[in-house]
PDB file with SEQRES, HELIX, SHEET and CRYST1 records, atoms N, CA, C and O in Angstrom:
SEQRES   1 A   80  UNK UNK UNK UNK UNK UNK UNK UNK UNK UNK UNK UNK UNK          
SEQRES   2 A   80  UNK UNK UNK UNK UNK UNK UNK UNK UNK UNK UNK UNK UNK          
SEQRES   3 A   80  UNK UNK UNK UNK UNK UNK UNK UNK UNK UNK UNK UNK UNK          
SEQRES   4 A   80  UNK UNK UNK UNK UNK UNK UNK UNK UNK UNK UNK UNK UNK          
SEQRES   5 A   80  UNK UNK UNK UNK UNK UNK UNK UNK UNK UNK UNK UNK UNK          
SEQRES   6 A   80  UNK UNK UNK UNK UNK UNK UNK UNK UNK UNK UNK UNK UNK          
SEQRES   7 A   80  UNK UNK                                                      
HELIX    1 AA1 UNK A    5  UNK A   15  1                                  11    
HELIX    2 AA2 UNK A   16  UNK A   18  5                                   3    
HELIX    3 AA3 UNK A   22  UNK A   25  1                                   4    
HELIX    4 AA4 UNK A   28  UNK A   44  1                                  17    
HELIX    5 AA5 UNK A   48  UNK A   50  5                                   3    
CRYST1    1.000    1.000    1.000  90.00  90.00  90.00 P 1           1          
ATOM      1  N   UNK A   1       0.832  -1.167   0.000  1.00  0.00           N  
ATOM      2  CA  UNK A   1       0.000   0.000   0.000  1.00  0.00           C  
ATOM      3  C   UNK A   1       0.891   1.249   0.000  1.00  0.00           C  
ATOM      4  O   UNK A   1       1.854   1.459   0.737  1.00  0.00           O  
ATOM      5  N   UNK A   2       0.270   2.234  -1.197  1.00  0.00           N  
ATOM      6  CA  UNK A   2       1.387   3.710  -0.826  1.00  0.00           C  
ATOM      7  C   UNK A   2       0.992   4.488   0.045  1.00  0.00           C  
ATOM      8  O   UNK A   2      -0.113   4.194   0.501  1.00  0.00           O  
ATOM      9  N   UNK A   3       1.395   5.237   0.394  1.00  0.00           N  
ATOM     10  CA  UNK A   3       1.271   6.336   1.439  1.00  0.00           C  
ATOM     11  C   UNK A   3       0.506   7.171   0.655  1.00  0.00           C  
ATOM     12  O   UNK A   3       0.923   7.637  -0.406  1.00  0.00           O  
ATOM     13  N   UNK A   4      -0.479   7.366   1.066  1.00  0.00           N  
ATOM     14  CA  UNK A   4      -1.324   9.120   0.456  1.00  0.00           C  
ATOM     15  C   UNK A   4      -0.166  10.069   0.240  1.00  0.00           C  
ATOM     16  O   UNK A   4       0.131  10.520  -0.866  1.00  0.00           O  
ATOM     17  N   UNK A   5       0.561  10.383   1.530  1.00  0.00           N  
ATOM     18  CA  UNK A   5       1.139  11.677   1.111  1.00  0.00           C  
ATOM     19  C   UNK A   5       2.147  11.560  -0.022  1.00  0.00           C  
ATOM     20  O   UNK A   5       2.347  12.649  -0.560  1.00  0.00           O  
ATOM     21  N   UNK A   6       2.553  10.967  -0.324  1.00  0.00           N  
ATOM     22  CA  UNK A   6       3.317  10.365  -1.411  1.00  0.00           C  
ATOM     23  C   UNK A   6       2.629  10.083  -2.327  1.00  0.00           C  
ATOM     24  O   UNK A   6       3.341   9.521  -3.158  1.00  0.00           O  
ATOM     25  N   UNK A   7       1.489  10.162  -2.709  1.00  0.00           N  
ATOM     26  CA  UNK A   7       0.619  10.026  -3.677  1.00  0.00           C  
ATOM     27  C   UNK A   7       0.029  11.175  -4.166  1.00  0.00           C  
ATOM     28  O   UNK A   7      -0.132  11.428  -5.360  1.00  0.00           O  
ATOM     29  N   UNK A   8      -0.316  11.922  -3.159  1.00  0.00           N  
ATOM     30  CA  UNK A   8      -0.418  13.152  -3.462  1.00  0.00           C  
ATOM     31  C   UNK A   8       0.702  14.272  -3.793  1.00  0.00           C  
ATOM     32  O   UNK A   8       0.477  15.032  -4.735  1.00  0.00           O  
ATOM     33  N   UNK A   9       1.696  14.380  -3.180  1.00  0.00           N  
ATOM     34  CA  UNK A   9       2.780  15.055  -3.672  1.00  0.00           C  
ATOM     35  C   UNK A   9       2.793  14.564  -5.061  1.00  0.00           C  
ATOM     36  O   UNK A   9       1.872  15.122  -5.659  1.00  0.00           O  
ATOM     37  N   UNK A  10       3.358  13.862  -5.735  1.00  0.00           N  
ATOM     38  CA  UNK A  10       3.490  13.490  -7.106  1.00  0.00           C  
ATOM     39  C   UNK A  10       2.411  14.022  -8.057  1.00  0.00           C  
ATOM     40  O   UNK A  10       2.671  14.540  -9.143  1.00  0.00           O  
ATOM     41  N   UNK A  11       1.267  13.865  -7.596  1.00  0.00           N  
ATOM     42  CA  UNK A  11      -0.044  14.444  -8.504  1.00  0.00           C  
ATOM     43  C   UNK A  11       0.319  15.634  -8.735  1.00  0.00           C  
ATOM     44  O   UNK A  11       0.541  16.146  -9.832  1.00  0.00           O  
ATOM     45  N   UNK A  12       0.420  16.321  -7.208  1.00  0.00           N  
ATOM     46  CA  UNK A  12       0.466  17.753  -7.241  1.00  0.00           C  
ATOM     47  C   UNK A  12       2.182  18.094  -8.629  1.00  0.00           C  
ATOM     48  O   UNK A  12       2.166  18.817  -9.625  1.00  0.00           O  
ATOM     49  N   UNK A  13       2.967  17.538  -8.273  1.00  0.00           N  
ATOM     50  CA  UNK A  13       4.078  17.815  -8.995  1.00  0.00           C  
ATOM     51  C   UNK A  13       4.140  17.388 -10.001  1.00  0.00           C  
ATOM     52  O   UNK A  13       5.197  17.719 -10.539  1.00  0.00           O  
ATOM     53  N   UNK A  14       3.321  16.571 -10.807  1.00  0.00           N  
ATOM     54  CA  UNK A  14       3.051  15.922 -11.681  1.00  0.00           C  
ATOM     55  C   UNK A  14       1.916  17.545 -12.612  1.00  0.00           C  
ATOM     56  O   UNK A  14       2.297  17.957 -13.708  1.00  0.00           O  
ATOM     57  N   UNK A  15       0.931  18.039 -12.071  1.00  0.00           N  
ATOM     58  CA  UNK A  15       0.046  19.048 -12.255  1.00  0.00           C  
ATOM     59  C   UNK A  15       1.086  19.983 -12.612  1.00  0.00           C  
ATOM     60  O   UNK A  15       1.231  20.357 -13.775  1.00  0.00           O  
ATOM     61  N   UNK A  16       2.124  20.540 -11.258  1.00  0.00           N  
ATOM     62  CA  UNK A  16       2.896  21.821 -12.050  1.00  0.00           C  
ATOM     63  C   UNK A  16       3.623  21.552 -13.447  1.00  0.00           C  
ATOM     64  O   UNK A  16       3.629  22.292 -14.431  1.00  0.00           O  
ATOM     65  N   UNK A  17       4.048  20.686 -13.337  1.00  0.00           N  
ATOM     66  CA  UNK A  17       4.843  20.346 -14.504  1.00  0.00           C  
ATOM     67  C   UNK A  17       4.147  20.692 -15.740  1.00  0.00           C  
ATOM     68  O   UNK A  17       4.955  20.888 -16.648  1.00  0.00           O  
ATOM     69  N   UNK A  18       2.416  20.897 -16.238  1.00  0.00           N  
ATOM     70  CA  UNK A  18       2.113  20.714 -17.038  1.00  0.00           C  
ATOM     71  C   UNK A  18       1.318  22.273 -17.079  1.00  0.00           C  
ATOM     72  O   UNK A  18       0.265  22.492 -17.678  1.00  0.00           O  
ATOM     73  N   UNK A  19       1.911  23.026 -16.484  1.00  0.00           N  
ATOM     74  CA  UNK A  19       1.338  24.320 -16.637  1.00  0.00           C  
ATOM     75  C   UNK A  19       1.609  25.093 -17.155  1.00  0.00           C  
ATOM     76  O   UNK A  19       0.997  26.156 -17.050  1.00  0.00           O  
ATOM     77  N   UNK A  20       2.832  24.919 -18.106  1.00  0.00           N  
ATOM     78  CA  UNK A  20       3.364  25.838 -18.953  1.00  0.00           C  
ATOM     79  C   UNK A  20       3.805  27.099 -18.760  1.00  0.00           C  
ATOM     80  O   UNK A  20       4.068  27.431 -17.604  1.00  0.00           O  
ATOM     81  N   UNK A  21       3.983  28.093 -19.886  1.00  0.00           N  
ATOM     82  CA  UNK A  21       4.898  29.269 -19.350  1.00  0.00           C  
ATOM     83  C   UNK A  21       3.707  30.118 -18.626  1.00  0.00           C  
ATOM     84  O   UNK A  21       3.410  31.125 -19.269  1.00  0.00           O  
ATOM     85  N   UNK A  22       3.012  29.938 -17.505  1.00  0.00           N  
ATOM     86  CA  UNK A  22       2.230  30.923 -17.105  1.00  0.00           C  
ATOM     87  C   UNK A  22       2.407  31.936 -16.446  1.00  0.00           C  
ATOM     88  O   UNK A  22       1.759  32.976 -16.559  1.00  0.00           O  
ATOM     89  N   UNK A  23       3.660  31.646 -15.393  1.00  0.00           N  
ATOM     90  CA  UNK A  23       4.430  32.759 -14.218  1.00  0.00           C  
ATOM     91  C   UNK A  23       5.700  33.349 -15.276  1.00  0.00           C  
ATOM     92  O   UNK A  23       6.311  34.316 -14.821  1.00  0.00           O  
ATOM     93  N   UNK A  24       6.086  32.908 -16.472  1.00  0.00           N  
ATOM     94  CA  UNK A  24       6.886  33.403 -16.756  1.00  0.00           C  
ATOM     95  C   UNK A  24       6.209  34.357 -18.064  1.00  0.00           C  
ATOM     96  O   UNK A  24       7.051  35.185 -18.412  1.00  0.00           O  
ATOM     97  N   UNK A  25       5.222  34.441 -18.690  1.00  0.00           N  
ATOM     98  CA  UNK A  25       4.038  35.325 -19.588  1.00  0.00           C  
ATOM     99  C   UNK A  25       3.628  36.004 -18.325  1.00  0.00           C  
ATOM    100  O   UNK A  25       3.841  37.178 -18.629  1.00  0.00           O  
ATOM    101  N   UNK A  26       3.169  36.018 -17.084  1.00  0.00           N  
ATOM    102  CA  UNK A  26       2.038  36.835 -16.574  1.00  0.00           C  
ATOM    103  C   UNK A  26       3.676  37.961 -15.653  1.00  0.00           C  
ATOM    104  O   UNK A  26       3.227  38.825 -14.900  1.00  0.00           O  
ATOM    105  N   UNK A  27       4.544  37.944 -15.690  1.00  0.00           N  
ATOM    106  CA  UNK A  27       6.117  38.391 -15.396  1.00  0.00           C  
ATOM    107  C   UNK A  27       6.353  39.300 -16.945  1.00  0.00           C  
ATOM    108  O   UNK A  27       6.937  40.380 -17.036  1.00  0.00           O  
ATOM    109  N   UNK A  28       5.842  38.667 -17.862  1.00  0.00           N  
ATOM    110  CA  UNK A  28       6.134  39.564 -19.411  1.00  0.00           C  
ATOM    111  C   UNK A  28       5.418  40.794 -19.037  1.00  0.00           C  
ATOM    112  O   UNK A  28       5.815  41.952 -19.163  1.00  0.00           O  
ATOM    113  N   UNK A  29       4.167  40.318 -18.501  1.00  0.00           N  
ATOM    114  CA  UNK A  29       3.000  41.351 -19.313  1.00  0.00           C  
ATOM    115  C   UNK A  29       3.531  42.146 -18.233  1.00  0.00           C  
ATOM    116  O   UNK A  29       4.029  43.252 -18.443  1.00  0.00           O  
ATOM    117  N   UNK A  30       3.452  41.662 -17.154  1.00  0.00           N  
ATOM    118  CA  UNK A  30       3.509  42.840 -15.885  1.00  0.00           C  
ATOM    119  C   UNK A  30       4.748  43.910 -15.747  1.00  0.00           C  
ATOM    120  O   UNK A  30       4.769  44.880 -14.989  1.00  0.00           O  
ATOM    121  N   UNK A  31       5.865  43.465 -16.745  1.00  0.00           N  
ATOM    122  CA  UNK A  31       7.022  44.268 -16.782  1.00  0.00           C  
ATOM    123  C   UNK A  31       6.673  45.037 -17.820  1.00  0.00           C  
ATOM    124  O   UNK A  31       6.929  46.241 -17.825  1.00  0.00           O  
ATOM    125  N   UNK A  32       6.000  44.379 -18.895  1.00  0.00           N  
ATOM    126  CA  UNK A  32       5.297  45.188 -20.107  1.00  0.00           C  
ATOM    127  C   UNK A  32       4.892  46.530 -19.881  1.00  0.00           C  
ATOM    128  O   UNK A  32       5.388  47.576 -20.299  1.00  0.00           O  
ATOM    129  N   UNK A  33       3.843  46.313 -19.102  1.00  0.00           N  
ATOM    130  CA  UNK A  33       2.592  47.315 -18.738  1.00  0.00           C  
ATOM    131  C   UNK A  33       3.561  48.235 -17.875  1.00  0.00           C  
ATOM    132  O   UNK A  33       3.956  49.199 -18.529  1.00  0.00           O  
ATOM    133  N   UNK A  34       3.927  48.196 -16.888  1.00  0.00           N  
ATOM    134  CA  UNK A  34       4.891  48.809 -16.494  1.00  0.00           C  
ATOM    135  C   UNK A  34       5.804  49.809 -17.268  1.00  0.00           C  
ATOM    136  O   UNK A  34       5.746  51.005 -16.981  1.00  0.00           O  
ATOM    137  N   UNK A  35       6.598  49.385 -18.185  1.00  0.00           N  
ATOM    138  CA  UNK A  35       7.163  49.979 -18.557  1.00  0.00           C  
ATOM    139  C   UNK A  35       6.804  50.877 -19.868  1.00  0.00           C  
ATOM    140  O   UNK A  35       7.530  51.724 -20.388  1.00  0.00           O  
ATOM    141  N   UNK A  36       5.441  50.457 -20.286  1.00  0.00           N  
ATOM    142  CA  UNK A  36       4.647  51.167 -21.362  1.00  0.00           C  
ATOM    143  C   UNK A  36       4.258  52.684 -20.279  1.00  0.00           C  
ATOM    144  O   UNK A  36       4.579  53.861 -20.440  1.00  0.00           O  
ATOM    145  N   UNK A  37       3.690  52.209 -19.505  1.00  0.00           N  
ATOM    146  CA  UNK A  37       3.608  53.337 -18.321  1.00  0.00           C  
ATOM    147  C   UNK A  37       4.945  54.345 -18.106  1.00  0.00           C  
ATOM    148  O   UNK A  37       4.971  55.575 -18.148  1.00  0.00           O  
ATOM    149  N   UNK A  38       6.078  53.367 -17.854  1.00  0.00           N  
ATOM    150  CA  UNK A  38       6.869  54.615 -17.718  1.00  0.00           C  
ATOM    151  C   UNK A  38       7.422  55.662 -19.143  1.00  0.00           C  
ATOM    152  O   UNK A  38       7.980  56.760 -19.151  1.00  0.00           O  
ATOM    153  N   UNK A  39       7.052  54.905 -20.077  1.00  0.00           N  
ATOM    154  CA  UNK A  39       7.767  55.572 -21.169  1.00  0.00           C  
ATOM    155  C   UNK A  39       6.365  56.595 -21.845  1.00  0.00           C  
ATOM    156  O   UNK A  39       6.589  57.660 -22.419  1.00  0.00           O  
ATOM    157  N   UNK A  40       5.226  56.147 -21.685  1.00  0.00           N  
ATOM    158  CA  UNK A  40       3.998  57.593 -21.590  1.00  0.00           C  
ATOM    159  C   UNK A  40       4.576  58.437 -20.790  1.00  0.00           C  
ATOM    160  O   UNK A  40       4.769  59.565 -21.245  1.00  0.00           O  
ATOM    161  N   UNK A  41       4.831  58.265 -19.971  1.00  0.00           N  
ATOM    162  CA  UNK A  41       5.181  59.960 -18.753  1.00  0.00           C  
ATOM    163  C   UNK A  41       6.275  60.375 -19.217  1.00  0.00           C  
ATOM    164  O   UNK A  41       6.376  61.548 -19.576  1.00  0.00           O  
ATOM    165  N   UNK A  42       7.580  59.280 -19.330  1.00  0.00           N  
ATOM    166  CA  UNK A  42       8.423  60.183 -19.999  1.00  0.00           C  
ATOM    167  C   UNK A  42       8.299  60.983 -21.000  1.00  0.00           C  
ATOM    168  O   UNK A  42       8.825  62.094 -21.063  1.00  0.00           O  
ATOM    169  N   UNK A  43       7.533  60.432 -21.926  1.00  0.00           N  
ATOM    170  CA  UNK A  43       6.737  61.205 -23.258  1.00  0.00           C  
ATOM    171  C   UNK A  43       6.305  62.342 -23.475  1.00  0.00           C  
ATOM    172  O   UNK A  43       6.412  63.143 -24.404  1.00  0.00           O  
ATOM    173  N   UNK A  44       5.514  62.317 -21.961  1.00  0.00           N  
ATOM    174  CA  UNK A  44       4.112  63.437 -22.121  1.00  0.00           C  
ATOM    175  C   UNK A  44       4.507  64.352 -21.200  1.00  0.00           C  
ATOM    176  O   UNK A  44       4.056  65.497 -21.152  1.00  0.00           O  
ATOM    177  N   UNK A  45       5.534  63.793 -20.279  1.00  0.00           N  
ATOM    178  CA  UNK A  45       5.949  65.009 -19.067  1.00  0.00           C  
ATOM    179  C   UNK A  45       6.475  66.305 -19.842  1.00  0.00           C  
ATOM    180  O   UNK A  45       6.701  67.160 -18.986  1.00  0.00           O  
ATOM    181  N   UNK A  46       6.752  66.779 -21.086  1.00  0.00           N  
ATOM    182  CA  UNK A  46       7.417  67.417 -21.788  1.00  0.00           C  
ATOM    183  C   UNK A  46       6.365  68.734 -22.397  1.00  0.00           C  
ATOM    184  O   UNK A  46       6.678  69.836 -22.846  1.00  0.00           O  
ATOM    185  N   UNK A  47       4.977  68.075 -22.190  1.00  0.00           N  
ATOM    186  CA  UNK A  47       3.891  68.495 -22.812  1.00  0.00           C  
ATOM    187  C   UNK A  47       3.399  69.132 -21.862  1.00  0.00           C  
ATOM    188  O   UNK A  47       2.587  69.981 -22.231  1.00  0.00           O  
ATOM    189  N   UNK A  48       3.587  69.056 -20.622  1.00  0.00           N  
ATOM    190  CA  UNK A  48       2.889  69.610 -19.693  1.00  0.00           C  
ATOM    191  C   UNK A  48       3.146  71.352 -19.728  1.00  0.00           C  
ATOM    192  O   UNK A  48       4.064  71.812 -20.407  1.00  0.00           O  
ATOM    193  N   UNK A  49       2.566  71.918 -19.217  1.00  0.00           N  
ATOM    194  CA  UNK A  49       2.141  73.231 -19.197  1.00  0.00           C  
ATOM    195  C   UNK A  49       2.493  74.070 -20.194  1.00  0.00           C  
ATOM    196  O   UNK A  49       2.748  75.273 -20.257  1.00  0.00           O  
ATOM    197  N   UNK A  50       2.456  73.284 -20.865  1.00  0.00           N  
ATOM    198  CA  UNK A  50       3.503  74.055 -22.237  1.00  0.00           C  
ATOM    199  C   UNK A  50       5.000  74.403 -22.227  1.00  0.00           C  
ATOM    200  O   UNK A  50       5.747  75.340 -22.512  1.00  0.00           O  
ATOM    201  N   UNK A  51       5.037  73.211 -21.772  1.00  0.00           N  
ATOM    202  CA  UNK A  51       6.786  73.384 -21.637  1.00  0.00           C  
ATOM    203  C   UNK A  51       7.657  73.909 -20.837  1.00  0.00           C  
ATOM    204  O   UNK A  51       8.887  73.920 -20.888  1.00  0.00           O  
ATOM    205  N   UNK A  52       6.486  74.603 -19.655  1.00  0.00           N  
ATOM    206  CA  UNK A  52       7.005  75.675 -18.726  1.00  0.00           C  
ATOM    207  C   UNK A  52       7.713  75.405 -17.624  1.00  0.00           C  
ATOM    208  O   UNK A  52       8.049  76.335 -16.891  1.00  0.00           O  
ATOM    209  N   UNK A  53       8.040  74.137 -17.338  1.00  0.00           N  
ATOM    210  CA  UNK A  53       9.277  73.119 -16.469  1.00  0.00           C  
ATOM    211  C   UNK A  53      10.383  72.724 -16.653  1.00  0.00           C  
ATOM    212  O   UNK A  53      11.026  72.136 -15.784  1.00  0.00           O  
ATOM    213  N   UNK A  54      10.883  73.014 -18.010  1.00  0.00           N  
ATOM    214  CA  UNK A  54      11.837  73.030 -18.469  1.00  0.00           C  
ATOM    215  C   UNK A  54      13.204  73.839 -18.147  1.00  0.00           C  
ATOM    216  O   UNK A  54      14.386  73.606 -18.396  1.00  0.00           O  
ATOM    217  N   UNK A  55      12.520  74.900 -17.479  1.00  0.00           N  
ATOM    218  CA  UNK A  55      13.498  75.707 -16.831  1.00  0.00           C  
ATOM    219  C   UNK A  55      13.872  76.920 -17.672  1.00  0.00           C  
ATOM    220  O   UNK A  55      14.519  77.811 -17.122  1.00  0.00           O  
ATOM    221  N   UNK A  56      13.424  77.080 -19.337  1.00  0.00           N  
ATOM    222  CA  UNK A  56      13.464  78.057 -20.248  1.00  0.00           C  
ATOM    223  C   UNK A  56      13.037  79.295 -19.115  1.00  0.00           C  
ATOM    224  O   UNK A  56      12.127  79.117 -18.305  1.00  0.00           O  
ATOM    225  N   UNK A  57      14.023  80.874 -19.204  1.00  0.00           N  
ATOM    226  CA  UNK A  57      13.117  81.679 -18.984  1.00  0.00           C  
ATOM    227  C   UNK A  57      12.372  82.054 -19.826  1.00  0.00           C  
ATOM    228  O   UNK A  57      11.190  82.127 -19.492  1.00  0.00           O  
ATOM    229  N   UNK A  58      12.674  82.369 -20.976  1.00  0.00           N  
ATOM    230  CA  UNK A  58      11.677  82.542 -21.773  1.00  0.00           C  
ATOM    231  C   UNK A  58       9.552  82.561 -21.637  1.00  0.00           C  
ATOM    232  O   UNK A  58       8.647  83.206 -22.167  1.00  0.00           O  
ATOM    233  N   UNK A  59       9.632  81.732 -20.877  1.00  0.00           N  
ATOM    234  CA  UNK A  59       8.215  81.459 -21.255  1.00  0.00           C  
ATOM    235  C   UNK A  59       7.570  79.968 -22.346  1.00  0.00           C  
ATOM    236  O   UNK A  59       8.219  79.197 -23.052  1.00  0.00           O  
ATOM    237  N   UNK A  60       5.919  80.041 -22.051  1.00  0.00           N  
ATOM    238  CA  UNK A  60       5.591  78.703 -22.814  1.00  0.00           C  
ATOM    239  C   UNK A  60       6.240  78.864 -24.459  1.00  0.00           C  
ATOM    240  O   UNK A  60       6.895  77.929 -24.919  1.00  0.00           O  
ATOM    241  N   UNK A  61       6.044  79.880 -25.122  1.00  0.00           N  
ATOM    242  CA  UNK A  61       6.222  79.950 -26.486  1.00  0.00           C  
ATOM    243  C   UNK A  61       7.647  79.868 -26.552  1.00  0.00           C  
ATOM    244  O   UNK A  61       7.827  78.883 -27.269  1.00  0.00           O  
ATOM    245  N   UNK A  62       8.833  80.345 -26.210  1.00  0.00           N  
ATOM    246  CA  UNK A  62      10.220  79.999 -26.267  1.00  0.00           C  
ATOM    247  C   UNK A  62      10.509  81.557 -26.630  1.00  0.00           C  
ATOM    248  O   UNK A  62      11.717  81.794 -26.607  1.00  0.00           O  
ATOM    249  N   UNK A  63       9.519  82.931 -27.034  1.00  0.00           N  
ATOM    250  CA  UNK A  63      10.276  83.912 -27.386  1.00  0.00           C  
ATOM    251  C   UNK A  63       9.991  84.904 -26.051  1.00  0.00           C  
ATOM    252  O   UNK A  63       9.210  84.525 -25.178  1.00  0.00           O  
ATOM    253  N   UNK A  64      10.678  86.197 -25.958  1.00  0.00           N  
ATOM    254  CA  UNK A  64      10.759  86.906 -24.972  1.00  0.00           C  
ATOM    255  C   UNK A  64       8.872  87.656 -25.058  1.00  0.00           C  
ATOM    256  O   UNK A  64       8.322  87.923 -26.127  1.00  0.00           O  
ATOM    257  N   UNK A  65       8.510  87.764 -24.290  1.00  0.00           N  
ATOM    258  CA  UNK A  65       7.260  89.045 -24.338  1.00  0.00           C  
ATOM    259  C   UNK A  65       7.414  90.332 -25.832  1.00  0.00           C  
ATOM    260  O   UNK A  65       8.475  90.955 -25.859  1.00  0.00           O  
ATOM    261  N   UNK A  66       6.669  90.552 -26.630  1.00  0.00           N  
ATOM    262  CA  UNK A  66       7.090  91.829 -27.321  1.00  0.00           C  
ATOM    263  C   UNK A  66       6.581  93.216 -26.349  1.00  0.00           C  
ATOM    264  O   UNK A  66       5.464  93.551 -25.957  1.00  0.00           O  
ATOM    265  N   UNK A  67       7.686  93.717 -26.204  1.00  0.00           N  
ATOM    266  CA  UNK A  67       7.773  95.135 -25.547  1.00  0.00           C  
ATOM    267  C   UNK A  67       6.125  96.525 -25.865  1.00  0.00           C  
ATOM    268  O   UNK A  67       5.943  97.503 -25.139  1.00  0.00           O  
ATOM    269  N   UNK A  68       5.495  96.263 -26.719  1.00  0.00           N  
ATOM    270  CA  UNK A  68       4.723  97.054 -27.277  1.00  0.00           C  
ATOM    271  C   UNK A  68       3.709  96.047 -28.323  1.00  0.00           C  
ATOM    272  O   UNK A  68       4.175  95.388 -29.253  1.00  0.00           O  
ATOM    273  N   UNK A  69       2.476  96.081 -28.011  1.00  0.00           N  
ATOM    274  CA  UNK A  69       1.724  95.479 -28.892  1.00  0.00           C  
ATOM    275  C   UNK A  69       1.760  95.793 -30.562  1.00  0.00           C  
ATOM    276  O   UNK A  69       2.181  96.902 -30.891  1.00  0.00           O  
ATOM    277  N   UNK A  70       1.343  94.877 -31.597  1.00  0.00           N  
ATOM    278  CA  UNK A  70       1.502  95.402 -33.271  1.00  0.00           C  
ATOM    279  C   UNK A  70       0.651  96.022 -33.324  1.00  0.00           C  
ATOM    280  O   UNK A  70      -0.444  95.922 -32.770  1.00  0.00           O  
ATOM    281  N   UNK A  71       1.129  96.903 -34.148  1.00  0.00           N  
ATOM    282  CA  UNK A  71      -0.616  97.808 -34.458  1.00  0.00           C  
ATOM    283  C   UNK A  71      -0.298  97.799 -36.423  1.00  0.00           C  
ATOM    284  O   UNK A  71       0.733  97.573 -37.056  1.00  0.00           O  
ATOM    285  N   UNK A  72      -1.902  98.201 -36.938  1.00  0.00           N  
ATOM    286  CA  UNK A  72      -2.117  97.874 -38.481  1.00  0.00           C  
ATOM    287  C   UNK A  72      -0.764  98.640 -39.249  1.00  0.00           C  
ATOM    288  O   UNK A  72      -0.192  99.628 -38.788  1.00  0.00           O  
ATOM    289  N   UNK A  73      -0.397  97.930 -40.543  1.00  0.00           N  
ATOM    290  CA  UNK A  73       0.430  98.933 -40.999  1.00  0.00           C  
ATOM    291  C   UNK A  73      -0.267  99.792 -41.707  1.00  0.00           C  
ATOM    292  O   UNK A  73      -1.336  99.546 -42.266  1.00  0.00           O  
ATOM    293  N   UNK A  74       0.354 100.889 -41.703  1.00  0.00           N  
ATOM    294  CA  UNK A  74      -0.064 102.544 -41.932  1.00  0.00           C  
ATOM    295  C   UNK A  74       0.606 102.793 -43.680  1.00  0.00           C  
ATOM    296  O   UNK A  74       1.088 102.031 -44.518  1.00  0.00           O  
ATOM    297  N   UNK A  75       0.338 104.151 -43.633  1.00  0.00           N  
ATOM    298  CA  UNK A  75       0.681 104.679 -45.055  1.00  0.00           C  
ATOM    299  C   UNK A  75       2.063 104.808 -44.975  1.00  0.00           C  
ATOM    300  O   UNK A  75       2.662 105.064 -46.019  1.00  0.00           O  
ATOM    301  N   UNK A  76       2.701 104.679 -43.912  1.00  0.00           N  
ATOM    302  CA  UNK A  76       4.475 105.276 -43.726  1.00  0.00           C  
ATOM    303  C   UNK A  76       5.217 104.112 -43.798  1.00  0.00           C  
ATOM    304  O   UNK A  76       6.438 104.103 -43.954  1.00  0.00           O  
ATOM    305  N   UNK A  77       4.453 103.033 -43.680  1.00  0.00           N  
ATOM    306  CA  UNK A  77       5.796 101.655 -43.306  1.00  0.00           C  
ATOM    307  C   UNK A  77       5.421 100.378 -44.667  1.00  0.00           C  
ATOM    308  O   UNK A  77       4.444  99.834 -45.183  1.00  0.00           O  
ATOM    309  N   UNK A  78       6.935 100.390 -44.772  1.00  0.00           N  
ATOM    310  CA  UNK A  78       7.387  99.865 -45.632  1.00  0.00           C  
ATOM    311  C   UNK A  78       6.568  98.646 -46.627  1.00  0.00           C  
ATOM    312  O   UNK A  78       6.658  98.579 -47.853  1.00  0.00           O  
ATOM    313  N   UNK A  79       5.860  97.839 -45.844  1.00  0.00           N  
ATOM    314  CA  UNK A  79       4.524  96.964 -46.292  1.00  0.00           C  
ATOM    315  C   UNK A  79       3.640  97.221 -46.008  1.00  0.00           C  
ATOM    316  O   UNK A  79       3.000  96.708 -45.089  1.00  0.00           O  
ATOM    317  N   UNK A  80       3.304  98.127 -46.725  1.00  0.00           N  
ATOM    318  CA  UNK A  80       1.743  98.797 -46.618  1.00  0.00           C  
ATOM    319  C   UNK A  80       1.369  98.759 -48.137  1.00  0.00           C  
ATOM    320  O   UNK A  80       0.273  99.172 -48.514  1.00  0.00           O  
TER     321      UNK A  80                                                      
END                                                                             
């Protein structure tokens, strides 16, 4: 007569054996997803406020403020 527990261990080890790559696919995806995640933020962190973290003084647009608003051109300047 065998011993149960010895009968059962084997089943059980007999079962893993036939489970295929499951811990080593569900280890893919999870490093996957992960790292799809980190490379969106790296992406998009750039986009944020318009660029205004960057440390530019400048401002969102990259040029300085213009000193005086445009006004229409007139009869005196050159493209008119």
């Amino acid at each position: 007569m065998t011993d149960t527990a010895t009968t059962a261990v084997t089943a059980l080890l007999a079962a893993t054996g036939r489970q295929g790559p499951g811990d080593t696919l569900r280890i893919v995806l999870l490093v996957s997803i992960v790292g799809a995640a980190l490379l969106a933020w790296f992406l998009l962190r750039g986009y944020r406020n318009g660029g205004a973290d960057t440390g530019d003084a400048a401002g969102p647009q990259g040029d300085a403020p213009a000193a005086t608003t445009p006004t229409r051109n007139g009869p005196g300047d050159a493209n008119a």
